[in-house]
C-alpha positions as CSV (number, residue, x, y, z in Angstrom):
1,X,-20.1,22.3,-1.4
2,X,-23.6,23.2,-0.1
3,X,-25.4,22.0,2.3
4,X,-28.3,21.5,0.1
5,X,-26.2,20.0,-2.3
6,X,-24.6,17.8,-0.4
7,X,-28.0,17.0,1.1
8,X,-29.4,16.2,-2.8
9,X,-26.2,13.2,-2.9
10,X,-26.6,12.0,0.7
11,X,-30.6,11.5,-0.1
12,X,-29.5,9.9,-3.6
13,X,-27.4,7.0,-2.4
14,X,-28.5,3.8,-2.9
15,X,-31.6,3.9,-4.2
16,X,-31.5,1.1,-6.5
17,X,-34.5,-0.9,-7.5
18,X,-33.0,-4.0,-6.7
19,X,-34.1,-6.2,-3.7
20,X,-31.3,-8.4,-3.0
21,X,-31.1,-8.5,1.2
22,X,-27.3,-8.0,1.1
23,X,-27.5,-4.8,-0.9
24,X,-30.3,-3.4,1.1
25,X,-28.4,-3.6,4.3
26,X,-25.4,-2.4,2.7
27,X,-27.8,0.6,1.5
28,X,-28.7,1.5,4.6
29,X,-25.3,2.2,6.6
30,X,-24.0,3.5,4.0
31,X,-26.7,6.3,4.0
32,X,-26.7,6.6,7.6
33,X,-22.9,7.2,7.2
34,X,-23.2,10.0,4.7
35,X,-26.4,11.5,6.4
36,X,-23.6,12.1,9.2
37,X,-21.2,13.1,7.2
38,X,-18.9,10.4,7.4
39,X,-17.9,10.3,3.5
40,X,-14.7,8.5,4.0
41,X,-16.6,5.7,6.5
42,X,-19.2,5.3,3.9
43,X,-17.3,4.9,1.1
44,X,-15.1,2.3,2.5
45,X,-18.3,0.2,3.6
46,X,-19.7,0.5,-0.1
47,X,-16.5,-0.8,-1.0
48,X,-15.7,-3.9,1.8
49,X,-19.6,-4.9,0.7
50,X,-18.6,-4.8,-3.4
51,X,-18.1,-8.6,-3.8
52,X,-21.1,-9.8,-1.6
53,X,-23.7,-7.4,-1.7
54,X,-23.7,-6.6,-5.8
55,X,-23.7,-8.3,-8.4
56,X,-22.7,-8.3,-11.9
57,X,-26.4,-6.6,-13.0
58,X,-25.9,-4.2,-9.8
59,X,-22.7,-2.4,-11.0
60,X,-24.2,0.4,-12.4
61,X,-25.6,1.1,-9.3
62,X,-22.4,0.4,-7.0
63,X,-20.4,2.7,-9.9
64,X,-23.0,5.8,-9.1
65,X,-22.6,5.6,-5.5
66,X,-18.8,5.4,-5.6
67,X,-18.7,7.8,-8.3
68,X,-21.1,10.3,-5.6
69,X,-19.2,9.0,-2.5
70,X,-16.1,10.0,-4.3
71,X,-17.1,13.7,-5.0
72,X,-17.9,13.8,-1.4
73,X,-14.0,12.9,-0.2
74,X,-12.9,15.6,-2.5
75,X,-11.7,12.6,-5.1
76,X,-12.6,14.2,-8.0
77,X,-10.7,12.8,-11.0
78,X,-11.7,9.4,-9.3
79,X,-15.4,10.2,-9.0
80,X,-15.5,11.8,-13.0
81,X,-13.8,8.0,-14.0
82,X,-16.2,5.9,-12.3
83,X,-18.5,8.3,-13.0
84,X,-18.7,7.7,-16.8
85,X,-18.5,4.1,-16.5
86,X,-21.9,4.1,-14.7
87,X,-22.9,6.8,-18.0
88,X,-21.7,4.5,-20.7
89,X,-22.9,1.3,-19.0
90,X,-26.1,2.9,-18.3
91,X,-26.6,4.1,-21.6
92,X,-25.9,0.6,-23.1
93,X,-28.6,-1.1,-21.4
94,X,-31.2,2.0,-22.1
95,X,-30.3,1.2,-25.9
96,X,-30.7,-2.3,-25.4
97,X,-34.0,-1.7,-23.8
98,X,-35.7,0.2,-26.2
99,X,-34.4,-1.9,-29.3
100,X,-36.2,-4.7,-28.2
101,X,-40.0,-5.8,-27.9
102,X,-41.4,-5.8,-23.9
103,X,-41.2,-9.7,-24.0
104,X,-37.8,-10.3,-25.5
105,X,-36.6,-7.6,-23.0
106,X,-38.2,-9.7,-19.7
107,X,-34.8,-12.3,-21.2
108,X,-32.2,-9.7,-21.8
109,X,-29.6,-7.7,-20.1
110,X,-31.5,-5.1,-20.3
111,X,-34.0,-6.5,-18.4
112,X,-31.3,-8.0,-15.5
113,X,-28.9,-5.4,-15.7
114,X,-29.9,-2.1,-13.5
115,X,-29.5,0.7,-15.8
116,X,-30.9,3.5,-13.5
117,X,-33.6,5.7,-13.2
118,X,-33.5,9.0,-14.9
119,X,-32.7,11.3,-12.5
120,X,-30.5,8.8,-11.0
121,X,-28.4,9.1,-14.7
122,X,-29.3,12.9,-14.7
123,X,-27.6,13.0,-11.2
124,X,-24.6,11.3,-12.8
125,X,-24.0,14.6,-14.9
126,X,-24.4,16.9,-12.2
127,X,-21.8,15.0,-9.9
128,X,-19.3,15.2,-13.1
129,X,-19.9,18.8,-13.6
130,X,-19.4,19.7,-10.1
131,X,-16.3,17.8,-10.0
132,X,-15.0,19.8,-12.9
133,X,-15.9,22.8,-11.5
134,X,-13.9,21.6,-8.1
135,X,-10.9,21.1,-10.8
136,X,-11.5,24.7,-12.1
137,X,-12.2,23.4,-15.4
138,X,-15.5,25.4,-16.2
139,X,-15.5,24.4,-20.1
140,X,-15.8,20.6,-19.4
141,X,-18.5,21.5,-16.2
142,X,-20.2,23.3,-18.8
143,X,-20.2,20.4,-21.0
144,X,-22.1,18.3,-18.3
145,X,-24.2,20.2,-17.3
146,X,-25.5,20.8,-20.9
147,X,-25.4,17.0,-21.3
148,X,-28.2,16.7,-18.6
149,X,-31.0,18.1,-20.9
150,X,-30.3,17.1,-24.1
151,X,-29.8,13.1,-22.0
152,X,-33.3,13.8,-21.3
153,X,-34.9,14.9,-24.6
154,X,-33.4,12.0,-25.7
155,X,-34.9,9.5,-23.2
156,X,-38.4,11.2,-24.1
157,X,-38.0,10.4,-27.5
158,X,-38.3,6.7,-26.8
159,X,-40.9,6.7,-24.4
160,X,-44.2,5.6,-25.9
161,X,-45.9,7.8,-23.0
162,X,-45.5,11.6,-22.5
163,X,-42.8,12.4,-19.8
164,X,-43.1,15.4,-17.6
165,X,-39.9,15.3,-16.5
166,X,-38.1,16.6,-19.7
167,X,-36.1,19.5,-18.6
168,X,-34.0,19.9,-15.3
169,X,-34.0,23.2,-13.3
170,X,-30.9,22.8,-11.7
171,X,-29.1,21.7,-15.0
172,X,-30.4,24.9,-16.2
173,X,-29.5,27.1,-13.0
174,X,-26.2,25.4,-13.0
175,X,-25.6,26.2,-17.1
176,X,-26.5,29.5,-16.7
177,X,-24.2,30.2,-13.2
178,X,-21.2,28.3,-15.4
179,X,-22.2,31.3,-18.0
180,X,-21.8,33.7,-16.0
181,X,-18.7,32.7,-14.5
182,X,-17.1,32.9,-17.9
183,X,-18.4,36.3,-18.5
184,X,-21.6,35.2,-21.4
185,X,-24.1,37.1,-19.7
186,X,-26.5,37.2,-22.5
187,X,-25.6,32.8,-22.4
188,X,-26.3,33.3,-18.7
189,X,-30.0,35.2,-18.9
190,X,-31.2,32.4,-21.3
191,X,-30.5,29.8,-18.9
192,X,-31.4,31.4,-15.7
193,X,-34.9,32.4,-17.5
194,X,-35.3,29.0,-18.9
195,X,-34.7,27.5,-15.3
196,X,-37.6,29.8,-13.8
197,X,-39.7,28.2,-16.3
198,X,-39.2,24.9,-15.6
199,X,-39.3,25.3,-12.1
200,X,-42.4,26.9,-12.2
């Protein structure tokens, strides 16, 4: 793995908008642990805190950062399991959300249960993919990784406001680099081009 990679997962752990004082502190040494590099250390504190620091509403949350802290110990098949629970869960309480009025959904699960932010759910793919590719199974890292736009076309069709975060660069880059590696090059240039775009 990359550095900056690994530096994009450290900096994405825990960064759920819940405010409960157990899962805050919990937060913190568990970043603090993965910021040094002590994957193994962090994951097991996530883990000892499950029961007292998150709740029911909070397990999307506590899935993602297993699923990432996971990845990081090399656990792969693990990280892809939990890893879609957080997916399907999450996507659950987006559907929820937007099939209710703003008041009814101040009362619902949707409204209790943490669902993610996009780029938190985005991040979700990217883990998956790179866990495939760690398995050498570029056809199902491909399939990720082309999940991560078309998960985000679909969140901007339900937003009554315009969204500029639409597209991902890296989910583009990393397309186009799982293209290449199976020899597609034309497959490749359309990605890599598109990825320019959106990064600019």
């Amino acid at each position: 793995m990359t550095p900056r990679i690994s530096l994009l997962l450290c900096t994405s752990i825990i960064l759920s908008a819940c405010t409960q004082g157990k899962m805050v502190r919990t937060s913190g040494r568990v970043r603090n642990l993965t910021i040094q590099g002590n994957y193994a250390g962090a994951l097991a504190t996530l883990r000892q805190s499950k029961k007292d620091a998150f709740k029911e509403q909070d397990r999307v949350s506590f899935w993602m950062n297993e699923g990432m802290l996971l990845h990081l110990t090399k656990q792969y098949k693990a990280s892809t399991d939990v890893l879609t629970k957080a997916e399907q869960r999450s996507k659950e309480l987006f559907t929820k959300s937007v099939s209710k009025s703003i008041s009814a959904a101040f009362t619902s699960d949707a409204a209790t249960d943490y669902a993610g932010e996009d780029y938190e759910n985005v991040l979700v793919n990217v883990v998956k993919s790179l866990n495939f590719l760690a398995q050498s199974n570029r056809e199902s890292a491909l399939v990720e990784a082309r999940k991560i736009n078309e998960k985000l076309s679909y969140y901007n069709t339900k937003y009554k406001h315009k969204n500029v975060y639409n597209q991902d660069a890296f989910a583009l880059w990393l397309a186009g680099l799982l293209h290449e590696m199976g020899g597609e090059w034309d497959d490749a240039r359309i990605n890599y081009v598109k990825a320019m775009e959106v990064y600019k």
